[in-house]
C-alpha positions as CSV (number, residue, x, y, z in Angstrom):
1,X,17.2,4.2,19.5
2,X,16.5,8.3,19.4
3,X,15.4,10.4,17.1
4,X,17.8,12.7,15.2
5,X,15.4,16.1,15.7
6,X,18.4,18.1,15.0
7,X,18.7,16.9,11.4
8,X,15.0,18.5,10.9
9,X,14.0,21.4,9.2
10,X,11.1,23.6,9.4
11,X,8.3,22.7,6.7
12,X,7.4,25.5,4.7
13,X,3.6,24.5,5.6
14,X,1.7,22.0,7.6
15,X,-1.0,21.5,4.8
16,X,-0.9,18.7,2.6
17,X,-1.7,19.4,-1.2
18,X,-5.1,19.0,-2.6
19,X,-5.7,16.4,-4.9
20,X,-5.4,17.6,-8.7
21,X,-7.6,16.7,-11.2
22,X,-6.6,13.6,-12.6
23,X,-8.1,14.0,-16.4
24,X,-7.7,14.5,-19.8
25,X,-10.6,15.3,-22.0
26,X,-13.0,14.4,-19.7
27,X,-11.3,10.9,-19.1
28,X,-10.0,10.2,-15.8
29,X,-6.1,10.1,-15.6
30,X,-3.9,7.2,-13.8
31,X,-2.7,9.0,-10.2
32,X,0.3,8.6,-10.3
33,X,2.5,8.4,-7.0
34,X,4.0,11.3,-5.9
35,X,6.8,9.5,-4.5
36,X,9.7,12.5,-3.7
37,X,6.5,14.7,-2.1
38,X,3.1,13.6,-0.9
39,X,3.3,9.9,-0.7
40,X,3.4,7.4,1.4
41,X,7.3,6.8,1.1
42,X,8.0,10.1,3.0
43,X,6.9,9.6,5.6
44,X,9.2,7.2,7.6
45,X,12.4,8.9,6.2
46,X,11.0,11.9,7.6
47,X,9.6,11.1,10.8
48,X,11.9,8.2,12.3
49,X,15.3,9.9,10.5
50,X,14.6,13.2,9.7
51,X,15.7,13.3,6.6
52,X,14.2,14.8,2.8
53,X,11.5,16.1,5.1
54,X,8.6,17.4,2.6
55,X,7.0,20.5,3.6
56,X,3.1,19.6,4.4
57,X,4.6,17.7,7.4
58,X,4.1,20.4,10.5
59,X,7.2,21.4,12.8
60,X,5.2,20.6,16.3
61,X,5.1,17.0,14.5
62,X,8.5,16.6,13.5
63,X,9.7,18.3,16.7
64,X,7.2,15.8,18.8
65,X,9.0,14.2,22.0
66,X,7.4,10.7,20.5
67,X,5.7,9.9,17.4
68,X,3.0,7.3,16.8
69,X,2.7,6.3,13.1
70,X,-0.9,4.3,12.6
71,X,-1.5,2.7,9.6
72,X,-4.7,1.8,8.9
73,X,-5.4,-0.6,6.2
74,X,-7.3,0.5,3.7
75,X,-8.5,3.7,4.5
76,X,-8.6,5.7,1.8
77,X,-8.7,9.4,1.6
78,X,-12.0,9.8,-0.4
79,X,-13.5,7.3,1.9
80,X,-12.5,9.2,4.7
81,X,-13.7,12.3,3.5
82,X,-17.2,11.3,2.8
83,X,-17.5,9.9,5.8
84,X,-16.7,12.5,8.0
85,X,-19.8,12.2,10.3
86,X,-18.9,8.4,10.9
87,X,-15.5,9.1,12.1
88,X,-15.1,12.6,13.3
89,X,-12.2,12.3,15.1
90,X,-10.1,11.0,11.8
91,X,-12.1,13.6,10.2
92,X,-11.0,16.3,12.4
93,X,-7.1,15.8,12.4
94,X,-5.2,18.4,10.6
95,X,-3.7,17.0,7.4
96,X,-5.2,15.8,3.7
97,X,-4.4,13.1,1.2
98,X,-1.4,12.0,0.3
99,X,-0.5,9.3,-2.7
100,X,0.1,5.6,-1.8
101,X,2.1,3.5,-4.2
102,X,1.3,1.5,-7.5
103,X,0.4,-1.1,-7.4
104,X,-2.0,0.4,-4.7
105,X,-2.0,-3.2,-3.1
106,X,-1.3,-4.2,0.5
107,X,2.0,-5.7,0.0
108,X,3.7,-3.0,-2.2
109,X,2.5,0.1,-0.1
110,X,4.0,-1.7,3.6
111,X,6.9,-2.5,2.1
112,X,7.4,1.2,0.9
113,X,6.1,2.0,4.2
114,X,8.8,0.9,6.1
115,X,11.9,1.0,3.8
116,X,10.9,4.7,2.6
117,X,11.6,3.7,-1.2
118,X,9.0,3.1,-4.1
119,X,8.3,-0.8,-5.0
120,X,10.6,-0.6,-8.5
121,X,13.8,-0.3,-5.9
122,X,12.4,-2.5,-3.3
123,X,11.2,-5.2,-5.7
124,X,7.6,-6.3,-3.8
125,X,5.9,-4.9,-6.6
126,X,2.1,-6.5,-6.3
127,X,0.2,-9.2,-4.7
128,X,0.8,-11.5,-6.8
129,X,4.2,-11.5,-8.3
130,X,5.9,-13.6,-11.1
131,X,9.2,-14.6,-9.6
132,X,10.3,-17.8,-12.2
133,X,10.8,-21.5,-11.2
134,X,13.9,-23.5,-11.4
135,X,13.1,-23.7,-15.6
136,X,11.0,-22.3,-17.5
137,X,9.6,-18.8,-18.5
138,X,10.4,-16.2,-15.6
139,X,6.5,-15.9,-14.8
140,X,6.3,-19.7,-14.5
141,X,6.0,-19.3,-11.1
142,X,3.9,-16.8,-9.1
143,X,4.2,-15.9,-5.1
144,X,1.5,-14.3,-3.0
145,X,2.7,-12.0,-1.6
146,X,0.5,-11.9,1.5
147,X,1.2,-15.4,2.1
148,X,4.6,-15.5,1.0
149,X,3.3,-18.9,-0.6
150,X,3.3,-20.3,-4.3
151,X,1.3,-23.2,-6.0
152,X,4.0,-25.5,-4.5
153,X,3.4,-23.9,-1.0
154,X,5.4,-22.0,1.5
155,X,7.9,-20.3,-0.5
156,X,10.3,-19.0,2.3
157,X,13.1,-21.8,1.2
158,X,12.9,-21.2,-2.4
159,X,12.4,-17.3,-2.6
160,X,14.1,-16.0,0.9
161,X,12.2,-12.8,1.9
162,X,15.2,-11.0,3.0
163,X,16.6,-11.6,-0.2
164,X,13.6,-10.9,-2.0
165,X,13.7,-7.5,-0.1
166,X,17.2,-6.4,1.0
167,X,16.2,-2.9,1.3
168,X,17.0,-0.9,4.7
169,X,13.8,-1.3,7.4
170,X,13.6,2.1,9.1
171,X,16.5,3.5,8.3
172,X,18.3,0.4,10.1
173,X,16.9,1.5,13.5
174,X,15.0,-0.8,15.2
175,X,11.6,0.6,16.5
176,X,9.0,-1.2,18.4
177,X,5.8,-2.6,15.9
178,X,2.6,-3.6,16.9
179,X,0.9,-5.6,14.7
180,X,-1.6,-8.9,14.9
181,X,0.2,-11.5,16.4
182,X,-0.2,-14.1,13.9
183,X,1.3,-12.0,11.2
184,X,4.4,-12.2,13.4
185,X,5.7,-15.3,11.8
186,X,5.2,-14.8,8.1
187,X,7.0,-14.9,4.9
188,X,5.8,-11.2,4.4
189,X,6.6,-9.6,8.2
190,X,10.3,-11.4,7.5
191,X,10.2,-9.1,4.1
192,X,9.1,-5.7,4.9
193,X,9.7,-5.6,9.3
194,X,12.7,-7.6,9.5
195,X,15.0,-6.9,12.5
196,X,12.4,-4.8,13.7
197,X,10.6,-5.0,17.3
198,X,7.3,-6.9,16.9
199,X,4.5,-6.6,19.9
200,X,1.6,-8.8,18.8
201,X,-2.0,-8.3,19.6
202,X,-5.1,-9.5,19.1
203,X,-8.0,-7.2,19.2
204,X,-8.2,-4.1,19.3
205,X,-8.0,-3.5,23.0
206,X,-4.6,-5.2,22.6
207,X,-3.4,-3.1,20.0
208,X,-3.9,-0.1,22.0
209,X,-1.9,-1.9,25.6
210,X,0.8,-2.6,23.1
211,X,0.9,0.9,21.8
212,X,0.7,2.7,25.7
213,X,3.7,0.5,26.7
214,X,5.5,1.5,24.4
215,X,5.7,5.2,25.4
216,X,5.1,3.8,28.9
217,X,8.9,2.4,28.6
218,X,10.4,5.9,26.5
219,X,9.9,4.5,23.0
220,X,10.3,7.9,21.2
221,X,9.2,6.1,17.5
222,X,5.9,3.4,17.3
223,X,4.6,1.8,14.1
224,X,1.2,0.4,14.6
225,X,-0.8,-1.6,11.8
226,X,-4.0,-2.5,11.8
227,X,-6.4,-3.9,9.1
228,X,-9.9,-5.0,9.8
229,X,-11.0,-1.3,7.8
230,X,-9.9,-3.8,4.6
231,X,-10.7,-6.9,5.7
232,X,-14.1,-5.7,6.2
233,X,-14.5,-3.8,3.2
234,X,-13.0,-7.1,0.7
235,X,-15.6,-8.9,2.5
236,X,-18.8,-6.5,2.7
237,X,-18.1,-3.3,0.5
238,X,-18.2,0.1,1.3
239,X,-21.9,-0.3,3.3
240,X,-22.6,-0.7,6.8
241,X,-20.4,-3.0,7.9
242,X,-17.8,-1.2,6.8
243,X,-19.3,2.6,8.2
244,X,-19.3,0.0,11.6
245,X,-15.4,-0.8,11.1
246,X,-14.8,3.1,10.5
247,X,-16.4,4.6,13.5
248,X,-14.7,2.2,15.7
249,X,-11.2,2.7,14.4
250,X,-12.6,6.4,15.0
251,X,-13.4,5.5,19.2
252,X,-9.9,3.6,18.6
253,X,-8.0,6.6,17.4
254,X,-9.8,9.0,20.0
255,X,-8.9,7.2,23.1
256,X,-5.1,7.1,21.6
257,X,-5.3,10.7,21.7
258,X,-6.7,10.8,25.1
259,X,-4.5,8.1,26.8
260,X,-1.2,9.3,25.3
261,X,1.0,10.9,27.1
262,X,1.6,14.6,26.6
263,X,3.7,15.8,23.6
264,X,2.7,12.5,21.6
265,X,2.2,13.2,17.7
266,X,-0.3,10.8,16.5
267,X,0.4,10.2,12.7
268,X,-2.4,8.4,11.1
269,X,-2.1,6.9,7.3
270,X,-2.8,4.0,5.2
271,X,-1.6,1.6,2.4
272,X,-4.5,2.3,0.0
273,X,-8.2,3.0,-0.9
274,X,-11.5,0.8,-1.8
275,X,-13.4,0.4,-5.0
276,X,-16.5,-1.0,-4.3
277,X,-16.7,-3.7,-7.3
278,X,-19.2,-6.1,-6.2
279,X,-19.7,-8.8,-8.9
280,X,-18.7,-6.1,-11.7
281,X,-15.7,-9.1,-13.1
282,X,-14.3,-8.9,-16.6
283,X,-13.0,-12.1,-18.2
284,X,-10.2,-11.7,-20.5
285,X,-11.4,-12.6,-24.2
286,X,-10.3,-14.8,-26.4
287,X,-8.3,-12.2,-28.5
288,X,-6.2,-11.5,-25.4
289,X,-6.1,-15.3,-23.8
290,X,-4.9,-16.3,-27.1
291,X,-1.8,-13.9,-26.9
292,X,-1.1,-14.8,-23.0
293,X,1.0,-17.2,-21.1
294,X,0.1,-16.0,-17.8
295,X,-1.0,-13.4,-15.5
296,X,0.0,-12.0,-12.1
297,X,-0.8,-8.9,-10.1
298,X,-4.2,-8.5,-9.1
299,X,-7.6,-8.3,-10.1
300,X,-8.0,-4.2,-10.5
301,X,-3.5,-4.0,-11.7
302,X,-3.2,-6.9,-13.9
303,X,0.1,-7.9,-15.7
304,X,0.0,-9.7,-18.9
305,X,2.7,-11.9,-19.4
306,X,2.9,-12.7,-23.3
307,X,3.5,-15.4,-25.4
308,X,6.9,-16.0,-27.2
309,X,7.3,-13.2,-29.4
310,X,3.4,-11.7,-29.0
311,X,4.0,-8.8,-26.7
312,X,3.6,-5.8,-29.6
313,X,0.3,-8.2,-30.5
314,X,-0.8,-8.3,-26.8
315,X,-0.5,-5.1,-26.2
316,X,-2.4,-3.8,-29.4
317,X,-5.5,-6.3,-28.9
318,X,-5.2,-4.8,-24.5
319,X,-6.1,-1.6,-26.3
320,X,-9.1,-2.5,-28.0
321,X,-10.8,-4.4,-25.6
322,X,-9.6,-2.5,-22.3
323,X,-9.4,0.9,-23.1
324,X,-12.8,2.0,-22.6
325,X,-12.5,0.9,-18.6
326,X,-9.4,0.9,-17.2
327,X,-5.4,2.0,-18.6
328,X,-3.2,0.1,-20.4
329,X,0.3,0.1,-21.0
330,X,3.4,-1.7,-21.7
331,X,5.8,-2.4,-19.6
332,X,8.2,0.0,-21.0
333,X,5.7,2.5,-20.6
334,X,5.2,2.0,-16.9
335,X,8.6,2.4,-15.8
336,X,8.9,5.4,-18.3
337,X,6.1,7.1,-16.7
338,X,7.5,6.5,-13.3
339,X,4.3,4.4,-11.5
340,X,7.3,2.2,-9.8
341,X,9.4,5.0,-9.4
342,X,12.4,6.8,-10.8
343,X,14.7,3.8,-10.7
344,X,13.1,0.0,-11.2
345,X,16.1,-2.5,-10.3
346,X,17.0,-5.4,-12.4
347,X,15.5,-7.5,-10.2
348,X,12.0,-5.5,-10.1
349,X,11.9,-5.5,-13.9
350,X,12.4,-9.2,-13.6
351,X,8.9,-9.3,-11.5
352,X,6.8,-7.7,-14.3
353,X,4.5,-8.7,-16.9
354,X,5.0,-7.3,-20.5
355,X,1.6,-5.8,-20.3
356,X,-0.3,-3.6,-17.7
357,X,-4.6,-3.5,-17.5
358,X,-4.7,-0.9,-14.8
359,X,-8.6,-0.8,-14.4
360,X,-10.7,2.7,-14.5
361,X,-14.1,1.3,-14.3
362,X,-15.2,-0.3,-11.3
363,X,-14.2,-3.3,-12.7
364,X,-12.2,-6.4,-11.2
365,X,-10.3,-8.9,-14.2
366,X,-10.6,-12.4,-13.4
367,X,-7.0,-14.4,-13.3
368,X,-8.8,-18.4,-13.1
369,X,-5.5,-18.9,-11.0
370,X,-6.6,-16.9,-8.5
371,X,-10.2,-18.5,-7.5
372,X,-9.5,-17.1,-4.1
373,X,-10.4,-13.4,-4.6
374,X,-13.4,-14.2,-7.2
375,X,-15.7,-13.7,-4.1
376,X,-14.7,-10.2,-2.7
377,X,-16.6,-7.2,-2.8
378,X,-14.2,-3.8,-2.2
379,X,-11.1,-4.2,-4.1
380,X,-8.3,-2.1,-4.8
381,X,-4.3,-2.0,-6.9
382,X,-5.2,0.4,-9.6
383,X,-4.4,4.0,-9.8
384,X,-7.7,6.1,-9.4
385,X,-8.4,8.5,-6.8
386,X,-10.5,6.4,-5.2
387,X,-7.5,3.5,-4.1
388,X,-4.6,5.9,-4.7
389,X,-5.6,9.0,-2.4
390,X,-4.5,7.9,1.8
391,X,-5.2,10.1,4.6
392,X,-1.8,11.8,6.1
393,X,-3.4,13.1,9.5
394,X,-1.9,13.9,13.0
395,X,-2.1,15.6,16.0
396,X,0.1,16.3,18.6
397,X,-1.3,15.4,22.3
């Protein structure tokens, strides 16, 4: 594998754009991806390929004899920011925010990650995602995402995730990615890193061996994931434990920069923000339940999936009881405005609900079906600054 630097062009700046002020009337707006600029979806394209290169990427990064891209789950940008004396050295990179994708979930934001392209042309398009059964309504069956698993179980047979996803993984080249060990196996690796190198870890200490032997044996291209920043703030907030997760991904990050070897751009990004909710959960009323068939998504980008003929209804009582926290729209509405993209394939559209509840407030709605996440603290899949703004950072060593 090698780089194509001669396909590069010089970047008309190496700053990233400030974020705008996302409202109307004094109402917040949705962020909506920037996906052909500052998002996450450029960055691969432009740093493994070298191609539609957007202009806050510096030339001493695209010109880099080896790049490291870090992903660091849930780190948002605001986060980040106002945290600057608990990680310094993140704090101190050159760069600024860029957009992740909506939904600003895990599963949709990796997957743009590594096939460059928003989640209405890749098709992972949530958490939660209603993919049909054998009869039946097409939300009659729902697959995590994460887990790759339905109600029936491991869903790998029935909903093959290189079918799911057929989208190109890195540009078809085959880079080395270090990632926990026991993700290597799953439904959801097989999705969004198949055919790729994995190098499994499983600490932190381990992460950074796999990431040194990588340059050590002339890798010139290394994707690294790692996601205890989210795991810690789903289970804890955005409070101490969380400062605690920061400052060591900080000590993390520094020795990278320290140990590399010379002429190594460090690239440092993430899939989305935090919203601390705590036990802030909204129940859907009875003017809504009584209009729905089912729900998928997640708790903070929820997708209404209406009854037989109730969609205009559903989406008119959403309104009334929704719109003073959070954004809703239809479905038509959502891939007009472009939150999955400019294109949304067949096959995406097929995923949605008929109604989006995109939540403003910091505010989680409760699925029953999904008991699981009832309990966690930070959240995130809506489209405020606060979950839509990531860090695009780097250095060159």
């Amino acid at each position: 594998m090698s780089l194509p630097l001669g396909r590069r062009r010089s970047p008309a700046t190496a700053t990233v754009k400030k974020p705008m002020d996302h409202s109307v009337g004094g109402v917040a707006s949705p962020v909506v991806p920037a996906y052909h600029d500052a998002c996450v979806t450029t960055l691969v394209p432009a740093l493994l390929e070298g191609s539609a290169v957007p202009a806050w990427l510096p030339e001493e990064v695209l010109q880099a004899r080896r790049i490291l891209l870090l992903v660091l789950d849930g780190l948002g940008w605001l986060q980040l920011r106002d945290r600057a004396g608990v990680a310094p050295t993140l704090a101190g990179l050159a760069g600024g925010p860029i957009t992740t994708v909506a939904p600003s979930t895990t599963s949709a934001a990796l997957t743009s990650l590594s096939t460059g392209l928003p989640p209405g042309e890749h098709g992972v398009v949530g958490y939660r995602i209603a993919v049909g059964g054998s009869c039946g309504p097409p939300h009659g069956e729902v697959l995590n995402a994460l887990r790759w698993s339905t109600g029936d179980g491991d869903a790998r047979r029935r909903h093959d995730p290189r079918l799911f996803q057929p989208c190109e993984i890195f540009g078809s080249q085959r880079p080395p990615v270090v990632t926990r060990a026991e993700f290597a196996e799953s439904g959801f690796t097989a999705a969004h890193l198949s055919d790729t190198r994995l190098f499994g870890y499983a600490d932190r200490m381990g992460l950074l061996d796999q990431v040194l032997g990588a340059f050590a044996r002339k890798e010139p291209f290394v994707y690294a994931y790692w996601d205890d920043i989210d795991r810690i703030a789903h289970e804890f907030g955005l409070a101490e434990r969380y400062n605690d997760e920061l400052a060591a991904c900080d000590l993390m990050v520094a020795e990278l920069l320290h140990r590399l070897p010379a002429g190594t751009a460090v690239v440092v990004t993430a899939d989305h923000g935090q919203v601390h909710v705590g036990e802030r959960l909204v129940d859907l009323p009875a003017e809504v339940t009584g209009l729905v068939d089912g729900q998928s998504g997640e708790a903070r980008f929820r997708w209404l999936h209406a009854r037989p003929g109730a969609a205009s209804d559903l989406l008119a009582a959403a309104h009334q009881v929704f719109d003073h926290m959070g954004w809703v729209r239809s479905v038509d509405e959502v891939v007009t405005d472009g939150w999955l993209g400019d294109r949304v394939t067949s096959a995406a559209r097929g995923r949605l609900g008929d109604v989006a509840v995109a939540a403003r407030d910091p505010v989680a709605f409760v699925d029953p079906a999904e008991a699981s996440s009832v309990e966690l603290i930070g959240r995130h899949g809506s489209l405020t600054a606060d979950e839509m703004l990531v860090p695009a950072v780097f250095a060159v060593t």
